[in-house]
Residue frames as qw, qx, qy, qz and C-alpha x, y, z in Angstrom:
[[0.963, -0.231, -0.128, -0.053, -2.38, -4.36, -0.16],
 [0.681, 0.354, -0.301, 0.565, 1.54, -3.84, -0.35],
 [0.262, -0.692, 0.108, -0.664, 1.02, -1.24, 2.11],
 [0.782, -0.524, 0.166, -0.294, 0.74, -3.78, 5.02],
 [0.972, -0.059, -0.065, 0.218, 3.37, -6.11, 4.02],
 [0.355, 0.602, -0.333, 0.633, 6.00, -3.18, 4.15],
 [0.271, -0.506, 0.441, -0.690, 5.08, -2.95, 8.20],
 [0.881, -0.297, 0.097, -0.355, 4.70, -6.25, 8.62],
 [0.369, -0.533, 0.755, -0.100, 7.40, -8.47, 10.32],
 [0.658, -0.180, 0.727, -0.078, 6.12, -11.37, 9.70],
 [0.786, 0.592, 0.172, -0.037, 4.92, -11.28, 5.55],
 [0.022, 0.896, -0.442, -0.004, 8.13, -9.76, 5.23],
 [0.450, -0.480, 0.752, -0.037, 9.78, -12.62, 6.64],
 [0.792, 0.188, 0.580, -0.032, 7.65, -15.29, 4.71],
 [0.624, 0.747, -0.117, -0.196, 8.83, -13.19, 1.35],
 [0.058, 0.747, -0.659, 0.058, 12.52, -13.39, 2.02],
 [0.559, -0.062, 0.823, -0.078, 12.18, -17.23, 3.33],
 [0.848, 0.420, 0.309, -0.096, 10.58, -17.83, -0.38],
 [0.481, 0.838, -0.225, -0.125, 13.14, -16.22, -2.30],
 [0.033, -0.635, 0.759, -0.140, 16.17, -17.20, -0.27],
 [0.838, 0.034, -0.545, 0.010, 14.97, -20.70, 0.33],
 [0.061, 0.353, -0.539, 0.763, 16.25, -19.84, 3.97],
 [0.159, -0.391, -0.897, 0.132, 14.06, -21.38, 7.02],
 [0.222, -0.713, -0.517, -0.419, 10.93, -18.67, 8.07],
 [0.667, -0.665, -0.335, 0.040, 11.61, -19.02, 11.64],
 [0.506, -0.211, 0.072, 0.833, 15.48, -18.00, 11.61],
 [0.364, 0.362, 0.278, 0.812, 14.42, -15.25, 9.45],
 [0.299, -0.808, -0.412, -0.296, 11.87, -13.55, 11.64],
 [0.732, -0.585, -0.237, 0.257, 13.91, -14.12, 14.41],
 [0.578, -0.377, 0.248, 0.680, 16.88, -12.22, 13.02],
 [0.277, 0.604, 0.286, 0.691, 15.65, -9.24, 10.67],
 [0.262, -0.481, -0.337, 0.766, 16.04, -6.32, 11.07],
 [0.232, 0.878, 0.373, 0.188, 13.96, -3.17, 9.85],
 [0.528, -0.035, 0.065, 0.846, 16.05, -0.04, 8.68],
 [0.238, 0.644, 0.280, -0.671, 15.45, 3.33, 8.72],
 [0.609, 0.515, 0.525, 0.297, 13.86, 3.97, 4.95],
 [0.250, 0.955, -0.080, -0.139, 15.26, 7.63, 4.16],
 [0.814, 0.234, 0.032, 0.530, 18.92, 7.22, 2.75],
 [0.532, -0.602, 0.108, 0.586, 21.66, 9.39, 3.72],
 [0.439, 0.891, -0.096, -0.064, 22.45, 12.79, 1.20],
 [0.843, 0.278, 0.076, 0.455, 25.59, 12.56, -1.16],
 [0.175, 0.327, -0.041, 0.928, 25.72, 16.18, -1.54],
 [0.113, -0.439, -0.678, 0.578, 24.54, 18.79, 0.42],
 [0.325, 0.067, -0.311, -0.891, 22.42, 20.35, -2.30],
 [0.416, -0.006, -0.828, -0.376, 20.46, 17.19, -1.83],
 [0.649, -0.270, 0.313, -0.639, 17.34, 16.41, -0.12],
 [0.416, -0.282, 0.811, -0.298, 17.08, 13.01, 1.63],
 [0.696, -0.042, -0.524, -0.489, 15.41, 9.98, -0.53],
 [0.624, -0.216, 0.513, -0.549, 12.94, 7.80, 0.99],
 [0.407, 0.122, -0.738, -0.524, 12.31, 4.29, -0.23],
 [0.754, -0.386, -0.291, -0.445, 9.30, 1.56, 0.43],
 [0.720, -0.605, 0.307, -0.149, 11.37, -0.49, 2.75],
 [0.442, 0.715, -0.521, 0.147, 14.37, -1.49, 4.06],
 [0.795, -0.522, 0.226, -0.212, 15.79, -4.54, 6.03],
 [0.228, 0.594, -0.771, 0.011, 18.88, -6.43, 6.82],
 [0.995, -0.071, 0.042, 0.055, 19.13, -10.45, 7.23],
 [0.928, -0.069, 0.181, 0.319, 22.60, -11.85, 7.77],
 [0.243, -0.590, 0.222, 0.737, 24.53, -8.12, 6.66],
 [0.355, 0.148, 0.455, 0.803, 22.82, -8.47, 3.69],
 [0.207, 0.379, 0.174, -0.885, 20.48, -5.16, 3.08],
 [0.262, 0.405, 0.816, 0.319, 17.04, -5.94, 1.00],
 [0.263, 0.193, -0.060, -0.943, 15.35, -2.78, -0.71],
 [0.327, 0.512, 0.768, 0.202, 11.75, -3.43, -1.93],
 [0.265, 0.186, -0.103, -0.941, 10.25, -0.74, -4.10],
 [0.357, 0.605, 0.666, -0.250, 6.62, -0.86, -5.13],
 [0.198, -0.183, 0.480, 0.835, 5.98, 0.15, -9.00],
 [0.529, 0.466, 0.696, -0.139, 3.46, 0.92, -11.19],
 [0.547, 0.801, -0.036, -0.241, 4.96, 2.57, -14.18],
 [0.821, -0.014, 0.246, 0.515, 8.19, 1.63, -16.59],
 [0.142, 0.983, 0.035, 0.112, 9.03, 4.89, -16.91],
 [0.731, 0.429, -0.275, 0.454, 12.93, 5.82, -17.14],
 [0.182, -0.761, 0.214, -0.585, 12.76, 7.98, -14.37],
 [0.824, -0.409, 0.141, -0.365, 11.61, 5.43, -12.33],
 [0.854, 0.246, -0.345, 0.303, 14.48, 2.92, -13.66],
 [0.384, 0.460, -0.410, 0.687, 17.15, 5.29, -13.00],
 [0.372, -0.680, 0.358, -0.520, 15.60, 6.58, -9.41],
 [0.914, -0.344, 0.142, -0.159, 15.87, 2.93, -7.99],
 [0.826, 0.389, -0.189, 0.360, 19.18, 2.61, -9.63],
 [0.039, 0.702, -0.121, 0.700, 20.13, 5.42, -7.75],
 [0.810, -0.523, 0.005, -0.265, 18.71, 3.63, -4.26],
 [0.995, -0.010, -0.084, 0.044, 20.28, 1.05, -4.65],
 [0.482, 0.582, -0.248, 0.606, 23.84, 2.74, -5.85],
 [0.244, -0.597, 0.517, -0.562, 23.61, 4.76, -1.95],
 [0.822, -0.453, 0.126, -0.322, 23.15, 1.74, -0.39],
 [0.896, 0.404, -0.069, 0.172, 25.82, 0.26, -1.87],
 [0.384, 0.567, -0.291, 0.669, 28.11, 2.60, -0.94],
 [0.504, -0.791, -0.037, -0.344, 26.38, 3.45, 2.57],
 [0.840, -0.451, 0.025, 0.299, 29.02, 1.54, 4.55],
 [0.654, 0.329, -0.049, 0.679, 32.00, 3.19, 2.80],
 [0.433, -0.798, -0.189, 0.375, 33.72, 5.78, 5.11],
 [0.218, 0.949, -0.140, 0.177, 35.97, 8.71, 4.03],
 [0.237, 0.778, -0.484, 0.323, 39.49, 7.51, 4.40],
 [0.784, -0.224, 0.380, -0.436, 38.72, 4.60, 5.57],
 [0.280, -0.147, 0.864, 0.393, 39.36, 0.83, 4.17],
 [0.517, 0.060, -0.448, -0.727, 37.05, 0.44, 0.99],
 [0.205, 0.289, 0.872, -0.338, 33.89, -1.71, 2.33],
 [0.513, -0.032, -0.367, -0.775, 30.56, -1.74, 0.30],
 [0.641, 0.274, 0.478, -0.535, 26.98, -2.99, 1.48],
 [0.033, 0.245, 0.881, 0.404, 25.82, -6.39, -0.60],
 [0.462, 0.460, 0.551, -0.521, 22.08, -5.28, -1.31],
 [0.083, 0.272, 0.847, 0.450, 19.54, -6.68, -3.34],
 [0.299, 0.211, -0.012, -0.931, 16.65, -4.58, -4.65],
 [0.219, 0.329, 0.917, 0.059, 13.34, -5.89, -5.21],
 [0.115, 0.178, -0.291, -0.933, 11.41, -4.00, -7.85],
 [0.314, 0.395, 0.860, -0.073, 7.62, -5.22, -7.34],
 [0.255, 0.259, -0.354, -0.862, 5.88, -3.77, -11.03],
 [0.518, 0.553, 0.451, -0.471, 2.57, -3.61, -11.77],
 [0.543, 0.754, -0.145, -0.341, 3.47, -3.73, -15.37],
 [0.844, 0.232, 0.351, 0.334, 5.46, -5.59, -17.94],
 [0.290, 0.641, -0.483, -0.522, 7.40, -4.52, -21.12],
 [0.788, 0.395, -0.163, -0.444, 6.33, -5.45, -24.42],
 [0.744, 0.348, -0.564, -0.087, 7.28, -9.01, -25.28],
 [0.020, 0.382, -0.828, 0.410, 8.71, -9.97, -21.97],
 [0.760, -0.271, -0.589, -0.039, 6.90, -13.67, -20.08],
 [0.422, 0.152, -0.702, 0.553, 9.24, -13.58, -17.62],
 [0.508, -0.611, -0.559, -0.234, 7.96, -13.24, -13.84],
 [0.661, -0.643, 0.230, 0.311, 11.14, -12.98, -11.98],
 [0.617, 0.729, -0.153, 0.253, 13.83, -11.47, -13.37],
 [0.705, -0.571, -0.001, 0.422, 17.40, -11.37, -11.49],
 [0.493, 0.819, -0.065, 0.286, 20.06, -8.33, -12.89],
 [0.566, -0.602, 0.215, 0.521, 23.98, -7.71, -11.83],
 [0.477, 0.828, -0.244, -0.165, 25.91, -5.94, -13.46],
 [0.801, -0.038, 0.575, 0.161, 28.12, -8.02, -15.50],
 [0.031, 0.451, -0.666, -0.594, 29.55, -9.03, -19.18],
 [0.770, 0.120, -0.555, -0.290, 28.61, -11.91, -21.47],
 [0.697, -0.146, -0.678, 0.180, 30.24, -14.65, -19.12],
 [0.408, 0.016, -0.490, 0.770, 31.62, -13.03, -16.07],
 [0.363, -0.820, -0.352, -0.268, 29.84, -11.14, -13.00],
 [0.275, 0.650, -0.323, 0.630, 31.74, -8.14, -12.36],
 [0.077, 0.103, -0.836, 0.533, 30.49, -8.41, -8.45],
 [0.369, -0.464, -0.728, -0.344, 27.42, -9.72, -6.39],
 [0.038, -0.193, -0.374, 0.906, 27.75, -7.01, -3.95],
 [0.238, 0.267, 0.019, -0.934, 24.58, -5.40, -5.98],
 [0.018, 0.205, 0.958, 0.197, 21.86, -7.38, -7.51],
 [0.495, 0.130, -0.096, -0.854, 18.35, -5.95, -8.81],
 [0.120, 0.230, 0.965, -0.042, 15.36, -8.47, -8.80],
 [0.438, -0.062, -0.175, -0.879, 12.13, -7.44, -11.07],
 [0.237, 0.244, 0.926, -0.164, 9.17, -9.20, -10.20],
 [0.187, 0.043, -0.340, -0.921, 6.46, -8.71, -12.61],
 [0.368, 0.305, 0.530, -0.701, 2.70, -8.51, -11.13],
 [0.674, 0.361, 0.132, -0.631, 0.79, -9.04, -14.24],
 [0.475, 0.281, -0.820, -0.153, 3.04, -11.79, -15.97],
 [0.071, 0.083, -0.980, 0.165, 2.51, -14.11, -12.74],
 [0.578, 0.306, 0.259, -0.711, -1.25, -13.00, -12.74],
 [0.679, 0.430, -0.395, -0.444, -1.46, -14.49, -16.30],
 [0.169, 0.274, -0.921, 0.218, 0.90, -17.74, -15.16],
 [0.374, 0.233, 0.695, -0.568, -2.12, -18.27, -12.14],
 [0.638, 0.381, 0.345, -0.573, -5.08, -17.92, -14.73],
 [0.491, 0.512, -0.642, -0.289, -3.26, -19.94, -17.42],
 [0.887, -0.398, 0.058, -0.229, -3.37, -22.50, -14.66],
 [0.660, 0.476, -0.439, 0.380, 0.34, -22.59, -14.88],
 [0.704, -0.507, -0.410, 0.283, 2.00, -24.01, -11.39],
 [0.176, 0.861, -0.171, 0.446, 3.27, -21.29, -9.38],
 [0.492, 0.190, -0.563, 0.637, 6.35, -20.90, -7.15],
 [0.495, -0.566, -0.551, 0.362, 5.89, -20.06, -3.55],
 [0.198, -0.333, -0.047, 0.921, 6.89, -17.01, -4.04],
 [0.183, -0.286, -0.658, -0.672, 4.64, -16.28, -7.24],
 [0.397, -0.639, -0.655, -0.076, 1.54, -17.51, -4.83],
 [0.347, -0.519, -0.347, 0.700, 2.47, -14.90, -2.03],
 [0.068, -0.163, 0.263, 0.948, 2.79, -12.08, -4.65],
 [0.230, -0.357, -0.783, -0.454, -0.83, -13.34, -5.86],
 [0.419, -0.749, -0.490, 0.154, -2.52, -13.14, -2.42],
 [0.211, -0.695, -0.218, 0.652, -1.21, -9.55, -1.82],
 [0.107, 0.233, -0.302, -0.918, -2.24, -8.39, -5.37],
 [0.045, -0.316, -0.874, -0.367, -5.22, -10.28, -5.94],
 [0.267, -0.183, -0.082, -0.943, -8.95, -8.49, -5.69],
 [0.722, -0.305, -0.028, -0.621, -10.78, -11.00, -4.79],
 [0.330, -0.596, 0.584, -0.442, -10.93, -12.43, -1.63],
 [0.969, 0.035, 0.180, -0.164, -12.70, -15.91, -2.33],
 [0.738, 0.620, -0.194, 0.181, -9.72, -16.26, -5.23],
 [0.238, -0.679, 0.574, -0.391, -7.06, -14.73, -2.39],
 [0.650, -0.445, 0.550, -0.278, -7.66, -17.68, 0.11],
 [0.943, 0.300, -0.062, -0.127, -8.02, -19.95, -2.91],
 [0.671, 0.479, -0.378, 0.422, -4.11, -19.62, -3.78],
 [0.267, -0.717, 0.477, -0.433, -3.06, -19.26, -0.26],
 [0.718, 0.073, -0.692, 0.032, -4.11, -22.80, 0.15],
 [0.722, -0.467, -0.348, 0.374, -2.66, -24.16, 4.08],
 [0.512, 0.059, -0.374, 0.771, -0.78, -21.56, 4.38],
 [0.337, -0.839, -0.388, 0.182, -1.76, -19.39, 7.56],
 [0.275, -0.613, -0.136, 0.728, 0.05, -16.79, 7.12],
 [0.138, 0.190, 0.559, 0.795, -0.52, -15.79, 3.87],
 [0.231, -0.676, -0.670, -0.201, -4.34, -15.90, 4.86],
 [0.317, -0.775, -0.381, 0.392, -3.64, -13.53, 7.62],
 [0.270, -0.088, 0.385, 0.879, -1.73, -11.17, 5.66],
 [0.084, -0.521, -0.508, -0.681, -4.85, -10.97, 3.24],
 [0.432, -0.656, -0.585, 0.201, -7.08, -10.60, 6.52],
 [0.153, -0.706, -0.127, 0.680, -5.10, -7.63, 7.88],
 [0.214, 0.091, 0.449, 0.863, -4.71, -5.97, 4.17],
 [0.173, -0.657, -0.498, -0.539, -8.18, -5.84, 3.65],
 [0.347, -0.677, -0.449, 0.470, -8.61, -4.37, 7.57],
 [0.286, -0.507, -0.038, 0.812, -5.96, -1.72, 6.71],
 [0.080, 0.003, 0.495, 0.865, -7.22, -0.71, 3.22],
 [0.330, -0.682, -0.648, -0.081, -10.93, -0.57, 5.03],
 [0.431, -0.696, -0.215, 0.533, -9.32, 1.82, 7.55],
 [0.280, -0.123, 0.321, 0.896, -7.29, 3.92, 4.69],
 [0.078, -0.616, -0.465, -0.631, -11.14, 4.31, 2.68],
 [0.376, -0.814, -0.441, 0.025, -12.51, 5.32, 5.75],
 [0.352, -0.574, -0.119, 0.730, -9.79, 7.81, 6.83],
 [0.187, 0.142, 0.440, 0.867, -9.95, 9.42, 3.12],
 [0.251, -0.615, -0.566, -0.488, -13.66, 9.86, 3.60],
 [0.227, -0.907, -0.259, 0.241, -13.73, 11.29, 6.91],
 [0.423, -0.361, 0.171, 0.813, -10.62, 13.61, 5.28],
 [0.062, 0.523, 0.579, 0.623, -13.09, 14.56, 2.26],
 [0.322, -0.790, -0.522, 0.025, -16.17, 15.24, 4.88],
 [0.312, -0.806, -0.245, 0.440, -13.98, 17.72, 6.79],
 [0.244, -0.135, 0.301, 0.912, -12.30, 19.67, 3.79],
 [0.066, -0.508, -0.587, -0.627, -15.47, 19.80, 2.16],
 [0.408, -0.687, -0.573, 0.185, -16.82, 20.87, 5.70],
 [0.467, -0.467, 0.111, 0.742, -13.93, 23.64, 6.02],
 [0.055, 0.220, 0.554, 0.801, -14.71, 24.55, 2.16],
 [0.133, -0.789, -0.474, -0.367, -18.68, 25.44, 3.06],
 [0.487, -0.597, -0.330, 0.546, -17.47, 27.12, 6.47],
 [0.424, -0.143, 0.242, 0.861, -15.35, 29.30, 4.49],
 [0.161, 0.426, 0.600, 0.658, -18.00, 30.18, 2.03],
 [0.257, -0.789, -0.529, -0.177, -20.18, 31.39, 4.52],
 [0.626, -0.453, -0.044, 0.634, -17.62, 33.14, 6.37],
 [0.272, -0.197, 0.296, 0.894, -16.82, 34.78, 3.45],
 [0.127, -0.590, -0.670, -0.432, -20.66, 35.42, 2.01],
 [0.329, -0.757, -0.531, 0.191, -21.07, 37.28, 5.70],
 [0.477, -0.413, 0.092, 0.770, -18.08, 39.19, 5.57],
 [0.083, -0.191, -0.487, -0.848, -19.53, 40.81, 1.72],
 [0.253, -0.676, -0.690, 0.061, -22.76, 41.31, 3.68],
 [0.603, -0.638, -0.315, 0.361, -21.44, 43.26, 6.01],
 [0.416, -0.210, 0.186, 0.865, -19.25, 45.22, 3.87],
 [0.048, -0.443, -0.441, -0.779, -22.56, 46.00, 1.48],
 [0.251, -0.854, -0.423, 0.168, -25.03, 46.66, 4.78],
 [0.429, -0.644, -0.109, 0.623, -22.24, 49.10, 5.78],
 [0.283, 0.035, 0.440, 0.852, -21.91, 50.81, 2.53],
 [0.131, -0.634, -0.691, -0.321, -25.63, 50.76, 2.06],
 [0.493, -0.548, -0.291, 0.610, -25.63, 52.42, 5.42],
 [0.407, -0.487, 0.130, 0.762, -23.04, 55.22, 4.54],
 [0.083, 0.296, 0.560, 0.769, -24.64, 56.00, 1.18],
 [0.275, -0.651, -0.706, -0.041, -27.63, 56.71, 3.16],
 [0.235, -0.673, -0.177, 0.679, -26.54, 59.52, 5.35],
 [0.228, -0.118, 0.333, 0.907, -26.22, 61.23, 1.77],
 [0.030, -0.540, -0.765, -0.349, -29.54, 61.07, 0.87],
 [0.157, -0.403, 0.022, -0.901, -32.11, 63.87, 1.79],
 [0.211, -0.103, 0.810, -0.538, -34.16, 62.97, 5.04],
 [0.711, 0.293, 0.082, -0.634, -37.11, 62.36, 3.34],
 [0.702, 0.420, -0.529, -0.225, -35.62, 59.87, 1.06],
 [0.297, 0.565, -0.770, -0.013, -33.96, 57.92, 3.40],
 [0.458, -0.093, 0.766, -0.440, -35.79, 55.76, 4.98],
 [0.863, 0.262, 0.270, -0.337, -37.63, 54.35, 1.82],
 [0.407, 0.765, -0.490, -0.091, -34.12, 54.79, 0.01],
 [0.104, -0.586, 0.755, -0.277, -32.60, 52.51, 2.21],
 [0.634, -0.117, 0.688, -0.334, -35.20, 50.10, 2.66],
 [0.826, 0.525, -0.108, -0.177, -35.02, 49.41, -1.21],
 [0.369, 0.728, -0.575, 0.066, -31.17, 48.89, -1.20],
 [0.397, -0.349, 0.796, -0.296, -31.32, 46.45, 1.73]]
């Protein structure tokens, strides 16, 4: 389902208008989509892609799309985030650094944690070193549990429902008035109708390519035992070969 709201202008727009509290309309009107591959550090390094990237007002919003808490995963989005951070900074230049905020949408918890929204900068006890950089977890199965606890949910929360919920009756339920949310679900389910169906006609024709082959290659050992058969034959004594042959075939 996440799949559509990364190429879609307009869910896109309604996320950022929940978080920021910012009007919908200004925000459509005035994102912008970035390219999503990030720029190498070194030149041992191959290019990183991330889920999607857009700017509002100079500031730069990463979303990433999770579904493990794995350390790898921590550190690679730390890592995102870090080049983006830096992307504006020139060589010998004046020092300039890209504000972006990372949005880290996880299919998963850690143990003991409620929370739904989390917000992270790097910081001390009291003091926030700068807000150039800012990390936002959103956790997918805490606000699941929030919804079926019947616990009220932010506007944001409800969006994040209707593009992880499974069922569609339950979808429109928590969408409520809002039309765009509804359409959102609408095209998800289209495109994730269109994704089974391309996988299955992508099965059909490997598996189609896989028997081709077989037979291809079943004639080709035919052809190699007729001709042997063949050539073993001329050795035979004339008498023999004509029942000799018609036993080996």
């Amino acid at each position: 389902m996440f799949t559509t709201m990364r190429n879609n202008e307009e869910e896109i727009s309604l996320f950022l208008a929940y978080y920021t509290n910012k009007d919908y309309e200004y925000i459509y009107n005035n994102l912008l989509f970035l390219k999503n591959k990030l720029d190498k550090t070194k030149n041992v390094e191959a290019k990183r892609t991330v889920d999607m990237l857009v700017n509002l007002d100079g500031k730069v919003y990463n979303i990433e799309m999770n579904n493990n808490a794995s350390k790898t995963m921590l550190e690679r989005n730390l890592d995102y985030n870090n080049r983006i951070y830096h992307s504006k900074r020139v060589t010998g230049s004046k020092y300039e650094y890209q504000y972006t905020i990372q949005f880290n949408i996880n299919n998963f918890t850690f143990k003991g944690n409620d929370s739904t929204i989390e917000e992270y900068y790097i910081q001390n006890q009291k003091y926030i070193l700068t807000d150039k950089i800012k990390f936002v977890f959103i956790y997918l199965p805490n606000i699941r549990k929030k919804y079926y606890n019947k616990e009220k949910l932010s506007n944001l929360e409800r969006l994040l429902m209707v593009f992880n919920e499974s069922n569609k009756k339950e979808a429109m339920k928590i969408a409520g008035g809002s039309e765009v949310m509804k359409e959102y679900r609408k095209e998800a389910e289209e495109a994730s109708a269109y994704d089974d169906m391309i996988e299955s006609l992508t099965y059909d024709r490997e598996e189609m390519l896989r028997c081709t082959m077989e037979i291809d290659k079943r004639r080709e050992i035919e052809k190699v035992v007729e001709k042997a058969v063949k050539k073993q034959a001329k050795k035979l004594p004339k008498k023999c070969k004509k029942r000799q042959l018609k036993n080996m075939l």
